[in-house]
C-alpha positions as CSV (number, residue, x, y, z in Angstrom):
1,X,0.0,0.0,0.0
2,X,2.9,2.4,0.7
3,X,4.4,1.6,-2.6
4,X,1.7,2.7,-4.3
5,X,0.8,5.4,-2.7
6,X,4.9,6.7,-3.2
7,X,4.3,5.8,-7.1
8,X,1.0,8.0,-7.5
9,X,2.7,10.7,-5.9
10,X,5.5,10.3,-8.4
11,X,2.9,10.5,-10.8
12,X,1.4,13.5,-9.2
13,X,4.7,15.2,-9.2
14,X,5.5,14.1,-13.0
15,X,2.7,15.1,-14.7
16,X,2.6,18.6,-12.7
17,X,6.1,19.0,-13.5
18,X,4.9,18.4,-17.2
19,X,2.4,20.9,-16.9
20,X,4.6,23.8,-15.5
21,X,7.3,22.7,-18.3
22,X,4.7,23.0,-21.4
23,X,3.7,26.2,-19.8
24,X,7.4,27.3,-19.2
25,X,8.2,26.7,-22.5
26,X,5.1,27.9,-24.2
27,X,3.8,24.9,-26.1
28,X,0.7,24.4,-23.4
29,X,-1.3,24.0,-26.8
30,X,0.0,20.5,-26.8
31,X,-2.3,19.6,-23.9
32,X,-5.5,20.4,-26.3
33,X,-4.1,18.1,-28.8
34,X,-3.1,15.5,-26.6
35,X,-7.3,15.4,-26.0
36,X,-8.8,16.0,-29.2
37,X,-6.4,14.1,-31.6
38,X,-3.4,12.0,-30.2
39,X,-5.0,9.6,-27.5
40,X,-7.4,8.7,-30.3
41,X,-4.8,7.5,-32.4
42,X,-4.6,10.1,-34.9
43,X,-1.0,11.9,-35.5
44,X,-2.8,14.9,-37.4
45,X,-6.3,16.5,-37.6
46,X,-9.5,13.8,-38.8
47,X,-12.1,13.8,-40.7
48,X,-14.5,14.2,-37.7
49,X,-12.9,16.2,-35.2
50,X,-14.9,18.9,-35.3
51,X,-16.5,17.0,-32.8
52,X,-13.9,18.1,-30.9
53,X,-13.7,21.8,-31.1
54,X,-16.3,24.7,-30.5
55,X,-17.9,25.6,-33.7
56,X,-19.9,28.6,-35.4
57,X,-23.0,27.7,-37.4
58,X,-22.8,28.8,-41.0
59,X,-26.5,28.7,-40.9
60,X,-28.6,27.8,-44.3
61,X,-31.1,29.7,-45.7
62,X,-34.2,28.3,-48.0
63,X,-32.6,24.6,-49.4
64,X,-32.1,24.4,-53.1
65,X,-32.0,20.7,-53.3
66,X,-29.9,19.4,-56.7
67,X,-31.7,17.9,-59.1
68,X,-30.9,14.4,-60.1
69,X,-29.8,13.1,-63.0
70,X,-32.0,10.5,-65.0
71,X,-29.1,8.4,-65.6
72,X,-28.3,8.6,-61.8
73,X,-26.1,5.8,-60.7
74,X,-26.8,4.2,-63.9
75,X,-23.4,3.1,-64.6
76,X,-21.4,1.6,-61.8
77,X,-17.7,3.1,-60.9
78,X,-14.6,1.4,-62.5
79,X,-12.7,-1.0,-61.0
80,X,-9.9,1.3,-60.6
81,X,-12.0,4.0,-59.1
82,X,-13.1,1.3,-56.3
83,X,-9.8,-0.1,-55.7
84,X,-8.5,3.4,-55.2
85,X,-11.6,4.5,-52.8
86,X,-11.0,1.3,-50.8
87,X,-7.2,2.2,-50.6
88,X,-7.4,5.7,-49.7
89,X,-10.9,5.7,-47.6
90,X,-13.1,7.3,-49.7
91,X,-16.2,7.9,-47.3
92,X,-17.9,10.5,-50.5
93,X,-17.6,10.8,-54.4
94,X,-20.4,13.0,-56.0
95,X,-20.1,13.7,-59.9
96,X,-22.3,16.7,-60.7
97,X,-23.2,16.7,-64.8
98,X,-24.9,19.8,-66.2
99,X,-26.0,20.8,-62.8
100,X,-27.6,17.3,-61.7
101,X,-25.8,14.5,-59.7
102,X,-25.1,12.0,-62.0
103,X,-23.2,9.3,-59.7
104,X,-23.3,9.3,-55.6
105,X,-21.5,7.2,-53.7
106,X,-21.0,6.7,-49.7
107,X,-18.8,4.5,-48.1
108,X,-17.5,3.3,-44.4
109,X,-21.3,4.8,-42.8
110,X,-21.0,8.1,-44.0
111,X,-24.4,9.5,-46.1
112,X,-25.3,12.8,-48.3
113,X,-25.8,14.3,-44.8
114,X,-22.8,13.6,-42.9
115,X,-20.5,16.3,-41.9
116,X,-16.6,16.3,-42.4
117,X,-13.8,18.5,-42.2
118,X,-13.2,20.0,-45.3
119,X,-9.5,21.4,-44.2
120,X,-7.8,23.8,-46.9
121,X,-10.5,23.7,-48.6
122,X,-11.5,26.5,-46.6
123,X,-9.1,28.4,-48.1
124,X,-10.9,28.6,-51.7
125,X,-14.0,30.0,-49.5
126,X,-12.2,32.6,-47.6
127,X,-11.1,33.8,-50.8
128,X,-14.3,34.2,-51.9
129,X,-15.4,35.8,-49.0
130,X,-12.3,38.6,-50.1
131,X,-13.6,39.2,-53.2
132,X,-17.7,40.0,-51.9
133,X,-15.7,42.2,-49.4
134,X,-14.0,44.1,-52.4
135,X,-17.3,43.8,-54.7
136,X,-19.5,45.4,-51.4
137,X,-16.6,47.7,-51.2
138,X,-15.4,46.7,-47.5
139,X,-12.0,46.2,-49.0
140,X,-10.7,48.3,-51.6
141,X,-8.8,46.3,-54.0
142,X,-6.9,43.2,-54.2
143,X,-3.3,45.8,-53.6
144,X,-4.8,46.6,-50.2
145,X,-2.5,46.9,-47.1
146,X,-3.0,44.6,-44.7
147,X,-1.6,47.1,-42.1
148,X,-4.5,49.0,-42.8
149,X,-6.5,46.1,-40.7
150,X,-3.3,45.5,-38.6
151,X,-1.2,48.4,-38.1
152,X,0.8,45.6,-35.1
153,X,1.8,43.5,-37.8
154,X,5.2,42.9,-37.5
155,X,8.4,41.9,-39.6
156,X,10.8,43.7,-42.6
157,X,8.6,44.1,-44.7
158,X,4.9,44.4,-43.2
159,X,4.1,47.6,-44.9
160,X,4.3,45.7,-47.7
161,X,1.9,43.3,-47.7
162,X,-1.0,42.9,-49.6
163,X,-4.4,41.1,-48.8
164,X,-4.0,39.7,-52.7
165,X,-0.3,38.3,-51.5
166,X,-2.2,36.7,-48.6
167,X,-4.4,34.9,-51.0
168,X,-2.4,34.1,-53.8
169,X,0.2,32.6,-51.4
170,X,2.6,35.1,-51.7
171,X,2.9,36.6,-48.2
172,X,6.4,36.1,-47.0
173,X,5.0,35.4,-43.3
174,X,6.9,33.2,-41.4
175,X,5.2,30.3,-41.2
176,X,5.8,26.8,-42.1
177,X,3.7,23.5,-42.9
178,X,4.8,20.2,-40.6
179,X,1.1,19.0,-40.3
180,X,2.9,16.0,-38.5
181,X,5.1,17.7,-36.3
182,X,3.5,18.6,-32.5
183,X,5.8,21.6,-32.3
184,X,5.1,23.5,-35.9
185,X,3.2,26.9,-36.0
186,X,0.5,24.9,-38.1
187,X,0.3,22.7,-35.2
188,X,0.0,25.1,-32.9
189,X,-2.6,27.5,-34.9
190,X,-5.0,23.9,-35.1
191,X,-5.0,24.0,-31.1
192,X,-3.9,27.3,-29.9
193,X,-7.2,29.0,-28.3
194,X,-5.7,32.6,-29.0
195,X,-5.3,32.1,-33.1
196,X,-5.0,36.3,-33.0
197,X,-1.8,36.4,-31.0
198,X,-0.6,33.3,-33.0
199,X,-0.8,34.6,-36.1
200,X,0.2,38.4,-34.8
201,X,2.9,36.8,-33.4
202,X,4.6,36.4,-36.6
203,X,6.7,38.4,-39.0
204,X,6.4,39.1,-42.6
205,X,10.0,38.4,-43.3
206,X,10.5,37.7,-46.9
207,X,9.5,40.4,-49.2
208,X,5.8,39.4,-50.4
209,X,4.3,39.2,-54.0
210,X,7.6,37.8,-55.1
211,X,6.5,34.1,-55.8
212,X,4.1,31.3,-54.6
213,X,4.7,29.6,-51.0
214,X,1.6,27.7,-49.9
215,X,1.2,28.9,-45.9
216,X,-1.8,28.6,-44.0
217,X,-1.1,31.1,-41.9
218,X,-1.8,33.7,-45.1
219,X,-4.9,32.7,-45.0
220,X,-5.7,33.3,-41.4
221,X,-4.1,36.3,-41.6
222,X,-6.7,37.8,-44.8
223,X,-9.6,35.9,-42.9
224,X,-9.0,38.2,-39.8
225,X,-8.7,41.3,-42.2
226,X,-12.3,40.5,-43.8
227,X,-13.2,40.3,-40.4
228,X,-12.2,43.3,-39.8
229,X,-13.3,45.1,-42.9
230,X,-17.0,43.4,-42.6
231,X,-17.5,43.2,-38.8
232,X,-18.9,40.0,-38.9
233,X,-17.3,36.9,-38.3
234,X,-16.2,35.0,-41.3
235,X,-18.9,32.4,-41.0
236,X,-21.8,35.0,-40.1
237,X,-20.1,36.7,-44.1
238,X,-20.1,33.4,-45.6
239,X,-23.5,32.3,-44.6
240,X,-25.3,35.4,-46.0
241,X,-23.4,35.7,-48.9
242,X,-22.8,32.3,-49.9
243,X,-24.5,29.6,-48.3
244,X,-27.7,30.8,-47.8
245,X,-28.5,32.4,-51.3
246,X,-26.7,29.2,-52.3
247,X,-29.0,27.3,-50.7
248,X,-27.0,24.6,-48.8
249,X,-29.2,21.7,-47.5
250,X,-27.7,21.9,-44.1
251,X,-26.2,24.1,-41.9
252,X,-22.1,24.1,-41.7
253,X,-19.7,24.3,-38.9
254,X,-16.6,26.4,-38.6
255,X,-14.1,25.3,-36.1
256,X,-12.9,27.8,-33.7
257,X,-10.2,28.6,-31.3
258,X,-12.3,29.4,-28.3
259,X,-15.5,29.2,-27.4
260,X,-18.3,31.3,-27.7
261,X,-16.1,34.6,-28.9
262,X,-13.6,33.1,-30.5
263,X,-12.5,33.7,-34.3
264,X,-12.7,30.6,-36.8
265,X,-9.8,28.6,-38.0
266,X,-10.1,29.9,-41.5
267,X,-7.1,28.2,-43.0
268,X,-9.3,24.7,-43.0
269,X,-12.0,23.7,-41.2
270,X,-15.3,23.6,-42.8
271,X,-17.4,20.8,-41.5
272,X,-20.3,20.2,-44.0
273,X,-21.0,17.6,-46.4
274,X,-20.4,16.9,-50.3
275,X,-23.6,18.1,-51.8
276,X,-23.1,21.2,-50.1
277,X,-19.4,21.5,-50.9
278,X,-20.4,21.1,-54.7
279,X,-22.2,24.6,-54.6
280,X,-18.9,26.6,-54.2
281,X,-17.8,24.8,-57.8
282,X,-21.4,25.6,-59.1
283,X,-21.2,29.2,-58.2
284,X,-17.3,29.6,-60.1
285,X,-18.7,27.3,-62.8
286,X,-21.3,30.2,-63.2
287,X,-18.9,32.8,-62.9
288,X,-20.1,34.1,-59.5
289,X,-23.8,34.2,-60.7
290,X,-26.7,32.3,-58.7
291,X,-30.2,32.1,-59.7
292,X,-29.8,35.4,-61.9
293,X,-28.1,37.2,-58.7
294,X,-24.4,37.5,-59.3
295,X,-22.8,36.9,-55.5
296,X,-19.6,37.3,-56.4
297,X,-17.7,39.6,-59.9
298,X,-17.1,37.3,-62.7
299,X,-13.6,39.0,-62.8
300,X,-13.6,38.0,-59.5
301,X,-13.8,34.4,-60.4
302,X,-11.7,34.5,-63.5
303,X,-8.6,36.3,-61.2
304,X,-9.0,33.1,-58.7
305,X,-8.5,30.5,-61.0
306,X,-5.9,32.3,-63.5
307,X,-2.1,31.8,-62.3
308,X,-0.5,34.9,-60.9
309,X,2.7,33.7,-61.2
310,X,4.1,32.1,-64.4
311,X,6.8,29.8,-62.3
312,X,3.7,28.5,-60.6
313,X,0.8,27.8,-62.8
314,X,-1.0,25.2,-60.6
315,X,-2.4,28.1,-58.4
316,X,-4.3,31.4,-58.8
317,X,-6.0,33.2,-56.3
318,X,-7.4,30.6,-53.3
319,X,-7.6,27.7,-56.1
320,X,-6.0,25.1,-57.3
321,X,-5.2,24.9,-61.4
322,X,-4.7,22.0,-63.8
323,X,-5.0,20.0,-67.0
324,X,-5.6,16.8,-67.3
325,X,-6.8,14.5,-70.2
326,X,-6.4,18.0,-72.2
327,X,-9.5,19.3,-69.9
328,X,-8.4,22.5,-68.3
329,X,-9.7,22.6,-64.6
330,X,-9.4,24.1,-61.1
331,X,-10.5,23.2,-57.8
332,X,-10.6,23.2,-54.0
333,X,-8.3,20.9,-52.2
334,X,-8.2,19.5,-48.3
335,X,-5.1,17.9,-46.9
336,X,-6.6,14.7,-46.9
337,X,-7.6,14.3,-50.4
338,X,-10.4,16.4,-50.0
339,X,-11.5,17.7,-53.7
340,X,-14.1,20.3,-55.6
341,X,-12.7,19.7,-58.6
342,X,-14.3,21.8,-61.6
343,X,-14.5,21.4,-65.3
344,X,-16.0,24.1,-67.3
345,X,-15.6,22.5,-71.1
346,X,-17.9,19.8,-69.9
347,X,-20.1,21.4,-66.9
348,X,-18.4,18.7,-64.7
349,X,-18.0,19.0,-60.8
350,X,-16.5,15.9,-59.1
351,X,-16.1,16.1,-55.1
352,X,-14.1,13.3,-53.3
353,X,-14.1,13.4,-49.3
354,X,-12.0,10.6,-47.2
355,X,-9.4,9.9,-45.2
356,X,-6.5,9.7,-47.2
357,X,-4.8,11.6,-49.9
358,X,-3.0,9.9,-52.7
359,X,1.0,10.6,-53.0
360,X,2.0,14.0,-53.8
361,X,5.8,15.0,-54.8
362,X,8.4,17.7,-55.1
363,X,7.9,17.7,-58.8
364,X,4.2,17.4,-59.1
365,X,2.1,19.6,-57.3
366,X,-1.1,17.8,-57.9
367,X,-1.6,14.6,-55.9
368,X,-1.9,11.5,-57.7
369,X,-5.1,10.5,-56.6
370,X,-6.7,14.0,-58.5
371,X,-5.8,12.0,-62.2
372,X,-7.7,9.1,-61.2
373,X,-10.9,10.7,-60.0
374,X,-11.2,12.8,-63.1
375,X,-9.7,9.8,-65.9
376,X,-11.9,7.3,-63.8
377,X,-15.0,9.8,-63.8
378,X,-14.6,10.3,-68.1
379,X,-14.6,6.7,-68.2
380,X,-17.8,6.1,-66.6
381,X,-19.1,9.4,-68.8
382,X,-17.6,7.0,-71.9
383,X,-19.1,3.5,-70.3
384,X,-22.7,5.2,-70.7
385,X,-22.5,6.5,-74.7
């Protein structure tokens, strides 16, 4: 009985050492993702743990439900499209065809209805959210300061700064992107519950608008200045100038740091399903119009998904760029394989949610996984001719 009670002392003593050491040494954010991710065997951020966070409703408005194809599910995905769901954990794949869903399919209990995190693909939204703010006139111009929100920012060259070179990944913050590593500044933005002084925190210490480096933390940063420009919180923007005139099926959740007056993590974070999702391609495969209302300038739109840097075409303004099969396309992209993937020549949207990405390398921007989904998709469009 003694020895025990000695060893939970110990333990006692430990674990409050710990404490005062995380504390000490800053990285108490470590506890909070200890809790929500690591004792549930995740090394990064999951498709579900939103669960785990306080959230902000993007609240819907009057549902739009898509209309369905009359070939719906009529032909049945390729044997290389299943093999590759199966190996990657597909739990959504939704291909939209001249504004009806052609082919649906849910895997590993997941339904049209379930929520997930839609991680960078957040980014593409906050983007969007910029240009309403410059098309109401909140913002002036893509060449706006971002000291004129943030006079505190810090760093060389934070006078510099533009909110355009905060969305076109061109910031020159200091920031870097070890999803993996507990002691990165992306890791400690996911569980930090004072995102502001995080990202305030940092310096601007590369000369921005020079070239494309993908950070997250640009992002947060142009989400706090629409914030600031709008006074609304960036889900409270997004709900009444997106996702209700939209008309989303369901309301959304945006993750935040704290809870109840906290500011979302804008970077990623979207927890909604893949119908939903699909409406952002709609709107850019409309050019920002919706129902004869145009929510967002078709310059707008064509600025996003044209490359501002020649060195690095894959990337406009918040979206991704490609072309594959000789299709040109763009789209929203989540670190684990989430897609929007959008085709204008043939009215196509194609979103994939899941739990794995396919393999991504220095020389290829594009993960693997975004060929199959479109080839395997044109050969189910060929399989029904």
């Amino acid at each position: 009985m003694k020895f025990l009670l000695k060893l939970l002392k110990w333990i006692a003593i430990g674990c409050t050492a710990l404490l005062v050491l995380l504390y000490l040494f800053n990285v108490d954010y470590l506890l909070r993702a200890v809790k929500t991710i690591y004792l549930k065997g995740y090394t990064t951020a999951f498709l579900e743990d939103y669960k785990e966070f306080p959230n902000r409703k993007i609240k819907r408005g009057i549902a739009q439900p898509w209309a369905i194809s009359k070939d719906y599910n009529a032909v049945p995905a390729t044997s290389t499209l299943n093999k590759t769901h199966k190996e990657l954990k597909t739990v959504a794949f939704v291909v939209i065809k001249k504004d009806s869903i052609w082919h649906e399919s849910y895997f590993d209990g997941f339904t049209k209805n379930s929520k997930t995190n839609s991680f960078s693909m957040a980014k593409s939204v906050v983007t969007m959210a910029l240009g309403k703010a410059i098309m109401e006139g909140k913002i002036k111009n893509l060449d706006q300061k971002v000291i004129a929100f943030f006079p505190e920012l810090k760093g060389k060259y934070a006078q510099e700064v533009t909110v355009g070179d905060l969305a076109s990944m061109a910031s020159g913050l200091s920031w870097d992107e070890k999803y993996y590593s507990p002691f990165s500044i992306v890791t400690r933005a996911y569980f930090d519950d004072d995102l502001n002084s995080v990202i305030l925190g940092l310096n601007i210490h590369e000369k921005p608008g020079q070239s494309f480096k993908y950070l997250s933390g640009a992002t947060q940063l142009l989400a706090m200045c629409i914030q600031k420009a709008t006074g609304q919180y960036v889900s409270q923007y997004v709900s009444k100038n997106f996702w209700q005139p939209m008309g989303a099926e369901n309301d959304a959740l945006w993750q935040l740091d704290h809870a109840p007056d906290g500011i979302e993590k804008a970077y990623c974070c979207i927890a909604s399903n893949a119908r939903d999702f699909a409406r952002f391609g709609k709107l850019y495969l409309q050019n920002g119009q919706w129902n004869g209302q145009q929510l967002l300038d078709a310059s707008f739109v064509k600025k996003c998904i044209t490359p501002r840097f020649n060195a690095s075409g894959h990337y406009g303004y918040g979206w991704w760029i490609h072309t594959v099969l000789g299709k040109k396309l763009y789209y929203m992209r989540g670190h684990l394989g989430q897609f929007v993937i959008v085709i204008p020549e043939d009215q196509l949207i194609i979103v994939r949610l899941g739990h794995l990405k396919g393999e991504q390398t220095k020389e290829d921007p594009h993960s693997n996984d975004l060929y199959t989904y479109v080839a395997e998709t044109y050969k189910m469009l060929g399989a029904q001719k």
